[in-house]
VMD Tcl script that draws the C-alpha trace (Angstrom):
set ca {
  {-50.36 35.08 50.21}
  {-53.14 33.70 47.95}
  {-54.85 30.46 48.97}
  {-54.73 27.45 47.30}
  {-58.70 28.01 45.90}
  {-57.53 31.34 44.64}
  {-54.98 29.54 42.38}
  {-57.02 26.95 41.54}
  {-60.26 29.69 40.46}
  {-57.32 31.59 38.38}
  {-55.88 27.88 37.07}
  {-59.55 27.27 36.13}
  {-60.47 30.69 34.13}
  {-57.12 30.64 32.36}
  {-58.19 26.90 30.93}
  {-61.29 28.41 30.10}
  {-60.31 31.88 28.71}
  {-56.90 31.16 27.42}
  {-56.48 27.53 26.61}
  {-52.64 27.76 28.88}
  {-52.78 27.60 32.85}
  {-50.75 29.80 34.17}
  {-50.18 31.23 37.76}
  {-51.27 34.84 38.48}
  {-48.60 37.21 37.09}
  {-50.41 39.95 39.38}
  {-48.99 38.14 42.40}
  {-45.74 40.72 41.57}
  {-47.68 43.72 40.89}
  {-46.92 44.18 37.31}
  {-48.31 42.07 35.46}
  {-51.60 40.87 32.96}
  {-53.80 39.07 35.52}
  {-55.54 36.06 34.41}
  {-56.53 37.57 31.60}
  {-53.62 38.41 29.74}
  {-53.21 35.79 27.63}
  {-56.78 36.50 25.54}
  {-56.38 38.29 22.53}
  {-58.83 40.22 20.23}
  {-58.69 39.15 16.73}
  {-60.17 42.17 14.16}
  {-60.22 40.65 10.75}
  {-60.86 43.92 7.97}
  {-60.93 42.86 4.51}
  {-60.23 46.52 2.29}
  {-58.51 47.24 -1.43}
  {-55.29 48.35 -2.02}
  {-56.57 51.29 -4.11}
  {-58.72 52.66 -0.82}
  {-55.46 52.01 1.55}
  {-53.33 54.71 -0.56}
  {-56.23 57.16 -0.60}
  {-57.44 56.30 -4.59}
  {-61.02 55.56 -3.52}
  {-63.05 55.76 -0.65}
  {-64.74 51.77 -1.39}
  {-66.19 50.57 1.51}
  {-63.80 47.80 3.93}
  {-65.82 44.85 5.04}
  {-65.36 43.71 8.61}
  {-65.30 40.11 9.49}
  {-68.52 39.58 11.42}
  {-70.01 43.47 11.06}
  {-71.42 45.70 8.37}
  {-69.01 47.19 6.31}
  {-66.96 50.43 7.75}
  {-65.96 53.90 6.12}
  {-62.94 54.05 4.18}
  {-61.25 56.68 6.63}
  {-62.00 53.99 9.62}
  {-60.44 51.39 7.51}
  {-57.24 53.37 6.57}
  {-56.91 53.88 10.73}
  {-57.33 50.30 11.58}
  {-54.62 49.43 8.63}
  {-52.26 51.93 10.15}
  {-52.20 50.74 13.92}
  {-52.05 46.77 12.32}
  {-48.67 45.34 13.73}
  {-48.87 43.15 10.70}
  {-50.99 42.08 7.12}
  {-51.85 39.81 5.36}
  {-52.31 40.52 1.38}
  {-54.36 38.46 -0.63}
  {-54.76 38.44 -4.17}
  {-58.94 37.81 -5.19}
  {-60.36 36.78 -8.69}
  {-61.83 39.93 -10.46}
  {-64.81 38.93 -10.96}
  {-66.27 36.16 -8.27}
  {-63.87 37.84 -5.60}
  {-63.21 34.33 -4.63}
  {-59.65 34.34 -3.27}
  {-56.72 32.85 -4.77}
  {-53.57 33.80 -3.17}
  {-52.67 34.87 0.27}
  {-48.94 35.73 2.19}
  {-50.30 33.54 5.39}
  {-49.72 29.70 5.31}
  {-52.87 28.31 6.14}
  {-55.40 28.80 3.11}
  {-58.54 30.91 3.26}
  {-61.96 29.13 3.44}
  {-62.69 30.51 -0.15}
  {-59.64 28.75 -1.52}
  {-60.70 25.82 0.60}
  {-64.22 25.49 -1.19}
  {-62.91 25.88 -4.63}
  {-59.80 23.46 -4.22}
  {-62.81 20.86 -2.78}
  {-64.64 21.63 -5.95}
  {-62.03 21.44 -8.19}
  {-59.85 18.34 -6.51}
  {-63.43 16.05 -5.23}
  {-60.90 13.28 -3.85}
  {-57.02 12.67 -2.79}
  {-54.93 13.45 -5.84}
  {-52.54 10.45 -5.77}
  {-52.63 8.05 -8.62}
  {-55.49 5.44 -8.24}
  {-56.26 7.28 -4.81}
  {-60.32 8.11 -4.14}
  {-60.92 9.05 -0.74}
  {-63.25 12.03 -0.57}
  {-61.67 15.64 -0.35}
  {-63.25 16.67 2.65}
  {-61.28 13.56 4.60}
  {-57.91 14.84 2.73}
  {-55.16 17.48 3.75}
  {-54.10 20.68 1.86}
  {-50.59 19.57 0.58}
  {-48.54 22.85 -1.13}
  {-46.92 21.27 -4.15}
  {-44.11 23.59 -3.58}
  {-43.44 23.07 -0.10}
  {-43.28 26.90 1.78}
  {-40.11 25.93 3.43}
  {-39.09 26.27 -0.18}
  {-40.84 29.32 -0.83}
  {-44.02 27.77 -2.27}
  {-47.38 30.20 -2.28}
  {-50.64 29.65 -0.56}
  {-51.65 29.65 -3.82}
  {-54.56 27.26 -5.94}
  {-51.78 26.52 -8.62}
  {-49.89 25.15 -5.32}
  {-52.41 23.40 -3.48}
  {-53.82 19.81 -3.55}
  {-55.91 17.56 -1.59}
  {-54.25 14.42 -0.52}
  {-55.04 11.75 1.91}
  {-53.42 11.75 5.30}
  {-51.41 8.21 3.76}
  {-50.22 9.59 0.44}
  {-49.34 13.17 2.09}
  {-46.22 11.39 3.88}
  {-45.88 9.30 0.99}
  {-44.97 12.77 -0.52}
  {-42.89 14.07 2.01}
  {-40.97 10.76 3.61}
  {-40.58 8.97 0.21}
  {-38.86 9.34 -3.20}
  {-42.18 9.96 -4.61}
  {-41.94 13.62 -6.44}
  {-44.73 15.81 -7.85}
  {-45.41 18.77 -9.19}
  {-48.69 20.84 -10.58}
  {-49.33 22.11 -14.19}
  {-51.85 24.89 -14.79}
  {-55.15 23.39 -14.61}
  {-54.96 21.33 -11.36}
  {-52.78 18.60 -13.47}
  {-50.18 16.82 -11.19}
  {-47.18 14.90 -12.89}
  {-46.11 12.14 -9.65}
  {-42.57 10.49 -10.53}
  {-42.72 7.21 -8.42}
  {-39.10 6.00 -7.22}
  {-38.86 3.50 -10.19}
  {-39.07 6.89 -12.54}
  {-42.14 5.49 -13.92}
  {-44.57 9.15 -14.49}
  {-48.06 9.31 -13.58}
  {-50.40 12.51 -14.20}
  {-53.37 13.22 -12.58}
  {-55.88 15.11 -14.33}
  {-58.43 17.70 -12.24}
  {-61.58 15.58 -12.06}
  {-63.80 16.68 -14.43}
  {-66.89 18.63 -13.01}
  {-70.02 17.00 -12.59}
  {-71.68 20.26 -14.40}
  {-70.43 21.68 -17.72}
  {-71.60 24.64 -20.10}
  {-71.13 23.95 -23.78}
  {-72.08 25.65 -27.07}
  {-75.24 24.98 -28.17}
  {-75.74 24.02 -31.59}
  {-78.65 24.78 -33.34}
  {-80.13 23.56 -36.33}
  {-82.73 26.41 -37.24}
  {-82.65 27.64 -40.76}
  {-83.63 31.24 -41.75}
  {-87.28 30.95 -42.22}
  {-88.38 30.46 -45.96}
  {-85.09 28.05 -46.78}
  {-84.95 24.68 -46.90}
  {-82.74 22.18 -45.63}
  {-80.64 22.56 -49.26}
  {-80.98 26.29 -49.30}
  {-83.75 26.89 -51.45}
  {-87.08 28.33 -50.79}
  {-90.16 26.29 -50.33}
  {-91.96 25.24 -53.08}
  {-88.80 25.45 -55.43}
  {-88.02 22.42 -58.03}
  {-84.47 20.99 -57.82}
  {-83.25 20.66 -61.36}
  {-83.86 17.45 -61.57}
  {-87.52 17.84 -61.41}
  {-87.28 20.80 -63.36}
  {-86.21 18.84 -66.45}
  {-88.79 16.17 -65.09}
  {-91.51 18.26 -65.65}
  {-90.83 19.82 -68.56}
  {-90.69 16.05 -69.97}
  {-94.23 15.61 -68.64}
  {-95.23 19.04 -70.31}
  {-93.78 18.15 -73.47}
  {-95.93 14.81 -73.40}
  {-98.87 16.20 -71.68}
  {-99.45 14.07 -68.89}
  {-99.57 15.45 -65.26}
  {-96.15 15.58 -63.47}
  {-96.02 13.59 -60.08}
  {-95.48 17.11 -57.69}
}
mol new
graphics top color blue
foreach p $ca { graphics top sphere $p radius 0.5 }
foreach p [lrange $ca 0 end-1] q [lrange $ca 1 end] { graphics top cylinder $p $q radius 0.2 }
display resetview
């Protein structure tokens, strides 16, 4: 028979621990303990091409140095369950994943690219706004940038309690249809810092503005100074 400061020391680390009181389970013999309910979480980040055996690429572990291909293919087989996610070529920055909740990569660049609540006329600041999927994934809409948007904590049950409708062109563009029909697109913010062309104005050394070399006459002064020649004064240039 356990005492009642027993229970309360087992209440107390399962609170801490676990986040859920429970009562020992080891009270019948064949159960957890008080520490059944915490659960390691191993987060291992590796390509598709080094999963099938096509290269031996490094895995990165969440937290650690990177690990061994060979380590990385064991881990993958004893998983109970993965998550795939799709990265950009280049930047690596990821833009798709199975899961429902987006990555913190995708939550930086949709921040970058969104800067404030994406209904009409609406301004408050990203960071205070929700992740709304355009395509809601009770309907089979991707964790994906082309289906998320920030929107304020107001206009995201406008969107899902209302007749107000959206939906997302390529570019962050949304198209809202208000219940009147009335259609109102929201561009993607432009960013604050933009890369252009330069255009120069540099000529090939020796030309001129008109394309001739320096020191060259136009016609007009040609004939001009053959007039002056032919009367034998001095010509102005």
């Amino acid at each position: 028979m356990r005492t009642i400061d027993q229970v309360r020391a087992d209440v107390f680390s399962d609170l801490l621990l676990a986040g859920a009181p429970a009562l020992d389970p080891t009270a019948t013999g064949d159960g957890d303990g008080t520490l059944g309910k915490i659960r390691a979480l191993v987060q291992v980040a590796v390509s598709a091409l080094t999963l099938i055996g096509q290269d031996d690429g490094p895995a990165g572990l969440a937290g650690r140095s990177p690990i061994d291909a060979a380590t990385a293919r064991e881990l993958a087989g004893n998983a109970t369950s993965w998550d795939r996610l799709l990265t950009h070529p280049v930047t690596g920055t990821v833009l798709e994943c199975d899961s429902y909740r987006p990555t913190a990569a995708m939550i930086r660049l949709l921040r970058a690219r969104d800067r404030h609540c994406r209904f009409p006329g609406c301004r408050q600041p990203a960071i205070r706004c929700e992740l709304d999927h355009t395509i809601a994934a009770s309907d089979d809409g991707q964790t994906h940038v082309r289906n998320l948007a920030h929107l304020c904590k107001r206009h995201h049950d406008v969107k899902h309690h209302t007749r107000w409708h959206v939906r997302q062109l390529p570019g962050g563009k949304l198209v809202w249809s208000s219940p009147t029909g009335r259609i109102y697109r929201e561009d993607a913010p432009p960013p604050f810092v933009a890369f252009t062309v330069a255009v120069t104005t540099d000529r090939p050394p020796g030309r001129r503005d008109d394309g001739r070399s320096p020191g060259a006459l136009s016609p007009a002064q040609r004939r001009e100074r053959r007039f002056h020649t032919f009367l034998g004064s001095e010509p102005p240039f």
